[in-house]
C-alpha positions as CSV (number, residue, x, y, z in Angstrom):
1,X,0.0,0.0,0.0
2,X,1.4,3.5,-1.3
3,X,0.1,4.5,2.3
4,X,0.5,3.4,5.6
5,X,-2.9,5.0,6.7
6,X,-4.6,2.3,4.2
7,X,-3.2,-0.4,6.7
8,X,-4.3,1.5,9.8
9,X,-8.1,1.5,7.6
10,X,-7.3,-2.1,6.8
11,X,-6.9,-3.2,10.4
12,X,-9.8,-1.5,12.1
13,X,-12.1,-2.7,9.3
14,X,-10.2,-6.6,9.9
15,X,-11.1,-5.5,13.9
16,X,-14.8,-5.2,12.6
17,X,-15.4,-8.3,11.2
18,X,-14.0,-9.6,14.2
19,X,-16.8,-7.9,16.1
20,X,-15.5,-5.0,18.1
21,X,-17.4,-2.2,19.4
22,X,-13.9,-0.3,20.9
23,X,-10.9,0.4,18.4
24,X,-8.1,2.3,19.1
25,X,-5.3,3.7,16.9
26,X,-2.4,4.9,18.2
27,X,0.7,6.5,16.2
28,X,3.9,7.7,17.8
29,X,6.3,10.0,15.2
30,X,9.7,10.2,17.1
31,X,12.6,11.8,14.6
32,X,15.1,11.6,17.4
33,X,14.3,7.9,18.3
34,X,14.6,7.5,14.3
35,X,10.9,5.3,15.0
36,X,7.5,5.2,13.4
37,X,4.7,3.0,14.7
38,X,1.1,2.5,14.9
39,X,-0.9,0.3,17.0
40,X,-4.7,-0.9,16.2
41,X,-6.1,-2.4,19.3
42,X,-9.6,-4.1,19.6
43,X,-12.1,-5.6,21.7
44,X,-12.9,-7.8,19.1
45,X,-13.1,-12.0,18.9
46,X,-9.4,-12.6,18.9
47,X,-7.5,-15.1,17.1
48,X,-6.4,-18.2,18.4
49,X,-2.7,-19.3,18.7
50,X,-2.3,-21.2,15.4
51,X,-4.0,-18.3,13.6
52,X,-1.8,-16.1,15.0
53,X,1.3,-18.3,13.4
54,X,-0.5,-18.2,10.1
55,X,-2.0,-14.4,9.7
56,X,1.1,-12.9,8.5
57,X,1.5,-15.1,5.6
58,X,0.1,-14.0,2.1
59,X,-3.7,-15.5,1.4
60,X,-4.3,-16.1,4.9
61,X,-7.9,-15.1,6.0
62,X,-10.7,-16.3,7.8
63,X,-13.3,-14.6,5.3
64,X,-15.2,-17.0,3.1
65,X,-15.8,-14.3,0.2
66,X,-13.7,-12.9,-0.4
67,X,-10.5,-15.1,0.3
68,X,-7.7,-12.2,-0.7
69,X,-5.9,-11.9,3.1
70,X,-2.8,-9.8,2.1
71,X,-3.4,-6.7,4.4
72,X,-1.2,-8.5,7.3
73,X,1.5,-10.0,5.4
74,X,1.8,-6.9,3.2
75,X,2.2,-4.8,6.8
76,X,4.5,-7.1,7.9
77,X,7.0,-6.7,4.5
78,X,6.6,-3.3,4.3
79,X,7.9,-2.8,8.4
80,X,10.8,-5.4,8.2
81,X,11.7,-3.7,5.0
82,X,12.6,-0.8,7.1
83,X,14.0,-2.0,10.0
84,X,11.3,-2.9,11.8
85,X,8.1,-5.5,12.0
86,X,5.1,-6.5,13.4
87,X,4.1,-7.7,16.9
88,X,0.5,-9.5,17.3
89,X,-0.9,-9.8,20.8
90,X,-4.3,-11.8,21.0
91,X,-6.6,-13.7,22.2
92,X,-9.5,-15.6,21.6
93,X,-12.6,-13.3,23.4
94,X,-10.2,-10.8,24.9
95,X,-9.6,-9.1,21.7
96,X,-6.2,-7.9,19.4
97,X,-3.3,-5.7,19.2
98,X,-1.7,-5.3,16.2
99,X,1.7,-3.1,16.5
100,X,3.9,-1.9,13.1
101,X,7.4,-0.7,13.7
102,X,9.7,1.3,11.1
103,X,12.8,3.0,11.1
104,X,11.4,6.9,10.6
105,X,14.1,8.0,8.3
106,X,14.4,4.7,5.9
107,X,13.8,5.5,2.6
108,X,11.5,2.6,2.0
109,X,9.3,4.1,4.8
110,X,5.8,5.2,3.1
111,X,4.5,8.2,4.4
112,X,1.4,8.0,6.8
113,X,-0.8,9.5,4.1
114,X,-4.2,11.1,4.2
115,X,-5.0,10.2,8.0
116,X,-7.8,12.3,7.9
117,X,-9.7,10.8,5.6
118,X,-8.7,7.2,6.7
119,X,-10.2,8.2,10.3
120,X,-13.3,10.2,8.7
121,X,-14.7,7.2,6.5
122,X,-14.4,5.0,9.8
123,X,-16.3,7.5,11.7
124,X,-18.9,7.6,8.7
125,X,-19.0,4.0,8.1
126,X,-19.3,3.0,11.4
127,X,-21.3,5.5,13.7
128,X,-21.5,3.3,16.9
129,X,-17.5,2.5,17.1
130,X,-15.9,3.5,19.6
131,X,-12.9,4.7,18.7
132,X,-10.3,6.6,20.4
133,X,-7.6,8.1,18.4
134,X,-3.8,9.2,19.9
135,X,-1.2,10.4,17.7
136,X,2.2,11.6,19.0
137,X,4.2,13.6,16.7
138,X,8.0,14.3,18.5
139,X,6.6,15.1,22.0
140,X,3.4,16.9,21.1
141,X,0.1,15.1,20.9
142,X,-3.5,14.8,19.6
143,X,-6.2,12.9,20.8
144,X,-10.1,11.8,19.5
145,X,-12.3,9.9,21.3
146,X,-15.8,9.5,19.5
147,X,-17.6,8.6,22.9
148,X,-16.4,12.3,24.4
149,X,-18.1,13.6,20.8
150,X,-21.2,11.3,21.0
151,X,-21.4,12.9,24.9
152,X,-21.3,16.8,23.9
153,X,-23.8,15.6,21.0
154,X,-26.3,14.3,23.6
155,X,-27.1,11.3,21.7
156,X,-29.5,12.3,18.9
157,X,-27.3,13.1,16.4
158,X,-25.2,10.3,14.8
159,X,-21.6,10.2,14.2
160,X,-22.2,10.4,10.4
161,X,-24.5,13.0,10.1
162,X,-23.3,15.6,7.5
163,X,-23.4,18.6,10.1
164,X,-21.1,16.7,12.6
165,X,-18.3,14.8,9.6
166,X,-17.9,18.5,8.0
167,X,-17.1,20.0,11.9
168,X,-14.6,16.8,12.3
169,X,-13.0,17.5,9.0
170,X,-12.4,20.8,9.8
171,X,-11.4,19.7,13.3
172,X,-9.1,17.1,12.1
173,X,-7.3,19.2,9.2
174,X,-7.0,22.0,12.3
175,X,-5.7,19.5,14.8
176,X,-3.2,17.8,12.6
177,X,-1.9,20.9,11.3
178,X,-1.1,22.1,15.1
179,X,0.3,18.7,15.9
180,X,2.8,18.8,12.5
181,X,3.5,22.2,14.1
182,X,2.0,23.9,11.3
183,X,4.1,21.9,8.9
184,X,1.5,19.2,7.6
């Protein structure tokens, strides 16, 4: 993937089809660590152990559809390409953990992308999720958390009304750009 915000998207909707109601995203930007990871937990199904030593490899997928399952393994090239990998921590009914590691300044790295985007069409798509979103960008930091917004909402307006996306658009492009340090 030319981005690595399509494998943050491709792991929370993988954390949906496993049945969670909580997801949480977390990336950490550190240029004087040299590191770049993100984290997608869940309080989805889990995975059992011989899963676990399967997911990674190429066509490996519990869907019966659509039987493609490359989102893992291709996650897992891409990190060890640049210096780092991919942890998996799970278990059956307590949920999973998925954690991506890269050197920052490898050449290889992809860029995070449109992370905006990626965390508005989950919002959209999936008004009920809770999802709480952290990103850390060299010691300053930026947090979400849909259930604080469904709070000062009251209840009767959904995540994915078009009033409430257009104020988290502008929110998000705002908050970003302050995070970045003006510089996204």
């Amino acid at each position: 993937m030319e981005e690595l915000s399509l494998h943050i998207l491709d792991l929370v909707q993988n954390s949906i089809g496993a049945a969670a109601t909580r997801v949480g995203i977390l990336i950490e930007e550190d240029v004087a660590a040299d590191r770049f990871l993100f984290e997608v937990k869940d309080n989805g199904q889990g995975m059992d152990k011989e899963l676990v030593r399967e997911v990674l490899k190429p066509f490996t997928t519990t869907r019966t559809t659509r039987r493609v399952g490359l989102g893992l393994s291709l996650l897992d090239m891409a990190a060890r390409q640049c210096d780092g990998g991919v942890e998996i921590d799970t278990e059956p009914g307590k949920g999973t953990r998925v954690r991506a590691v890269f050197r920052y300044s490898h050449w290889d790295r992809a860029p995070l992308g449109d992370i905006k985007t990626t965390l508005l069409t989950i919002i959209a798509a999936n008004p009920e999720l809770q999802l709480e979103y952290v990103h850390r960008v060299n010691g300053r930091i930026f947090r979400l958390d849909t259930e604080e917004i469904r709070t000062v909402l009251g209840g009767d307006i959904p995540l994915n009304n078009m009033a409430v996306l257009g104020w988290l658009d502008d929110y998000l492009a705002q908050s970003l750009a302050e995070l970045y340090g003006g510089e996204e």
